[in-house]
TORZALUM-101295 format. One line per field, with one value per residue (C-alpha): residue number from 1; y, x, z. Coordinates in pm, whole numbers, plus 50000, padded with zeros to 5 digits. Layout:
BEGIN
pos NUM|...
y Y|...
x X|...
z Z|...
END
This chain:
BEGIN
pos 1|2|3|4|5|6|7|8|9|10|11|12|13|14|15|16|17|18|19|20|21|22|23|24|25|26|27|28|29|30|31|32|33|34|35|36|37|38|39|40|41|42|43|44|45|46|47|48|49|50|51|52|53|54|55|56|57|58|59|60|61|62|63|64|65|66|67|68|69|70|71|72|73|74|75|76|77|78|79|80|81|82|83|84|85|86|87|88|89|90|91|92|93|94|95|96|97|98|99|100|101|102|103|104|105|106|107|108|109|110|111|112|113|114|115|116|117|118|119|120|121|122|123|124|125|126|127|128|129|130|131|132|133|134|135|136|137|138|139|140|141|142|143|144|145|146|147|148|149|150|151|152|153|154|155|156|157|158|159|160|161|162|163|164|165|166|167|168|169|170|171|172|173|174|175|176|177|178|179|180|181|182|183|184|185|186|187|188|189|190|191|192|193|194|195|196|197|198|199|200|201|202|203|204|205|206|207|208|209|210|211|212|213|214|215|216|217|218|219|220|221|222|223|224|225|226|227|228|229|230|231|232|233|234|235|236|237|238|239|240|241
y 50000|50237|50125|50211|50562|50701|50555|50764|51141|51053|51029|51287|51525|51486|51734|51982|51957|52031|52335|52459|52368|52605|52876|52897|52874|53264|53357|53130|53271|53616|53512|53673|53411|53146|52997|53069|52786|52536|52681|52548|52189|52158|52228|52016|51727|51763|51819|51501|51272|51376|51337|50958|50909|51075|50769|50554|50660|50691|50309|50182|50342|50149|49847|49884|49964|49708|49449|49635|49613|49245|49175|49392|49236|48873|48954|49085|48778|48561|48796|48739|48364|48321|48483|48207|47939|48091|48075|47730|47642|47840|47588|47269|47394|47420|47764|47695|47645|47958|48187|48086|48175|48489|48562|48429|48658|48989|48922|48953|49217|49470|49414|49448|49812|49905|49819|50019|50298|50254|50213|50525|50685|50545|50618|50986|50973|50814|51071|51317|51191|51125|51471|51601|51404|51528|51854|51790|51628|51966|52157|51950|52002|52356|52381|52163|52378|52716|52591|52635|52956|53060|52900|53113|53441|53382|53318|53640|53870|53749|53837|54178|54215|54071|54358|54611|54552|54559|54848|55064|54894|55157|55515|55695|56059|55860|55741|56030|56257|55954|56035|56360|56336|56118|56341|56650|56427|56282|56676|56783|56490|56607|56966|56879|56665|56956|57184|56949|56905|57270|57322|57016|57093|57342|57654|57776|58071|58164|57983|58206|58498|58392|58310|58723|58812|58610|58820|59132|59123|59003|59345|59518|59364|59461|59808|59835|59717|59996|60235|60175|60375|60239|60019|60139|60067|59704|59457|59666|59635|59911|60169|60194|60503
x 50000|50282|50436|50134|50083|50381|50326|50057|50242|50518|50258|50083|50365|50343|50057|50265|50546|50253|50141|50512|50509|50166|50285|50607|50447|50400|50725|50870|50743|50812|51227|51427|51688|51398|51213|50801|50745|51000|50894|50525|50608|50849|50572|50293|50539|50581|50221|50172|50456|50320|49987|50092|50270|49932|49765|49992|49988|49629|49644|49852|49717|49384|49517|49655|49340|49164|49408|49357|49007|48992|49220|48985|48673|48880|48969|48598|48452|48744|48644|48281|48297|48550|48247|47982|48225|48254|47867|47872|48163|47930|47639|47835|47905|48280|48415|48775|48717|48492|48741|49018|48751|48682|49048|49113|48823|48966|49313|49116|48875|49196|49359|49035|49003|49359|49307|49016|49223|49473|49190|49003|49353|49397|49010|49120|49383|49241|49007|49248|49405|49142|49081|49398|49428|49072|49232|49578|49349|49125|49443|49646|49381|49357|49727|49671|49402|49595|49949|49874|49731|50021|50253|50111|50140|50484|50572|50424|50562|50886|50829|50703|51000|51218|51039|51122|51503|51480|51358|51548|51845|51839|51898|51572|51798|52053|51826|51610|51967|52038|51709|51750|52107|52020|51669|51939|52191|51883|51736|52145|52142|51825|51886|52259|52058|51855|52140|52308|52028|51963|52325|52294|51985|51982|51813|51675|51644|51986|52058|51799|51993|52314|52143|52053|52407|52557|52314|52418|52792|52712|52579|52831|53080|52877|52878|53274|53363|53167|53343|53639|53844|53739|53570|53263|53455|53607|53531|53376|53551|53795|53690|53813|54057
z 50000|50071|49753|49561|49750|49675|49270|49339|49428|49203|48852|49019|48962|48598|48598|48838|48533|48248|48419|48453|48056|47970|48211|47985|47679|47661|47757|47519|47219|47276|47373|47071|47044|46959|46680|46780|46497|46714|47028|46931|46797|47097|47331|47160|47131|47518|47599|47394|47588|47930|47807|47731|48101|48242|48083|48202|48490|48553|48427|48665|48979|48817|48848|49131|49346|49136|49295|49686|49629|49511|49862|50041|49989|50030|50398|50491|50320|50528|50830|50806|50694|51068|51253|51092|51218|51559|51599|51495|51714|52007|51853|51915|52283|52137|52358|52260|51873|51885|52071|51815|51503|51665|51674|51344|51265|51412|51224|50919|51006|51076|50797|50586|50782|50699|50297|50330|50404|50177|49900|49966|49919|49622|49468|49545|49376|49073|49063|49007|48781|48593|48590|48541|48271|48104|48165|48014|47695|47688|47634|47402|47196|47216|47165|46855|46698|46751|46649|46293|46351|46544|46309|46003|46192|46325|45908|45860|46098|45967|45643|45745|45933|45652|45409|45674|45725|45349|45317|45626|45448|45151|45232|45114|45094|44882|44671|44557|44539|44287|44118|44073|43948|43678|43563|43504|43339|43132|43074|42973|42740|42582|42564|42416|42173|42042|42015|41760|41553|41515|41350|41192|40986|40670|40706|40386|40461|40472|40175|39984|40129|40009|39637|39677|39802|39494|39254|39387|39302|38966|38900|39125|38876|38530|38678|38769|38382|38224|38438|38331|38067|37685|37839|37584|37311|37455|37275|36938|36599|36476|36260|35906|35836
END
């Protein structure tokens, strides 16, 4: 019975560890130097192993007061079944035989009374483990059903955050002083573009102009020959003597 009672506290302290397990949960996942997505199979893998010794447990502790209770009801049968003999032995006028029933009796009344202790001890604690171990099912479950949840928005924040570093990364003056650099080197470009093609390309009118200039000197030239000495008769035939 002692054995079995201290079986008892020892499983019993499985539960203690669990809620040591939830009550860290929290913490767990906020600690910077760990993985929330390990952090929450590592906790529903241990959830589910002391789930399994709860059983276990629970099982054994069973058993156990199933066998205290089968020896319990033996010795008050043997206890009762001593009495019957005692009356008989009081029947045959047989004091002696009935005094040693009677003590045979009490031998197995006590240790009937003692069981009894030990297996309403041991009904207590199957209760509660029973219950703990509804308890530690209710919550595996739970932890189940909001690990993927979890899981998914852990994967997202790091993203976000992933984005973000990204992002603060790049220098935001750099980059628009980059911007603008190339737009004027882009707008010089353009406007040295334009000059080119203006001296490039023939302008009429000037050559029209130039046609006029040319015309001019033509007559400038006509003009300068007839002012010249003889220059009326340059060119004519003699005239006979």
């Amino acid at each position: 019975p002692r054995r079995a009672r201290g079986a008892v506290v020892t499983r019993a302290n499985l539960f203690s560890r669990f809620t040591r397990v939830i009550s860290s949960y929290a913490n767990s996942l906020i600690t910077a130097a760990e993985d929330p997505e390990k952090i929450l199979d590592q906790t529903v893998n241990e959830m589910q192993g002391d789930l399994i010794k709860m059983r276990q447990a629970t099982a054994q502790v069973m058993a156990s007061q199933k066998q205290l209770e089968t020896k319990y009801n033996a010795a008050t049968k043997a206890a009762d079944d001593w009495y019957k003999r005692a009356q008989l032995a009081m029947e045959k006028g047989d004091e002696d035989l009935a005094r040693e029933a009677l003590t045979r009796r009490k031998s197995y009344a006590e240790n009937a009374e003692s069981m009894k202790a030990n297996l309403d001890a041991q009904s207590e604690a199957v209760d509660k483990l029973i219950a703990n171990t509804r308890l530690l099912e209710g919550k595996m479950a739970e932890a189940k059903s909001k690990k993927d949840t979890l899981k998914a928005r852990a994967a997202s924040a790091k993203t976000n955050k992933a984005v973000s570093d990204m992002v603060s990364g790049v220098s935001t003056s750099s980059a628009l002083g980059a911007f603008e650099r190339m737009e004027e080197k882009v707008l010089g470009m353009e406007a040295e573009a334009e000059a080119m093609g203006v001296f490039a390309a023939p302008d009429n009118l000037e050559a029209q102009f130039k046609a006029l200039e040319a015309g001019g000197v033509d007559d400038e030239l006509a003009a300068l020959k007839k002012s010249l000495p003889g220059a009326s008769s340059k060119g004519a035939l003699p005239e006979g003597r």
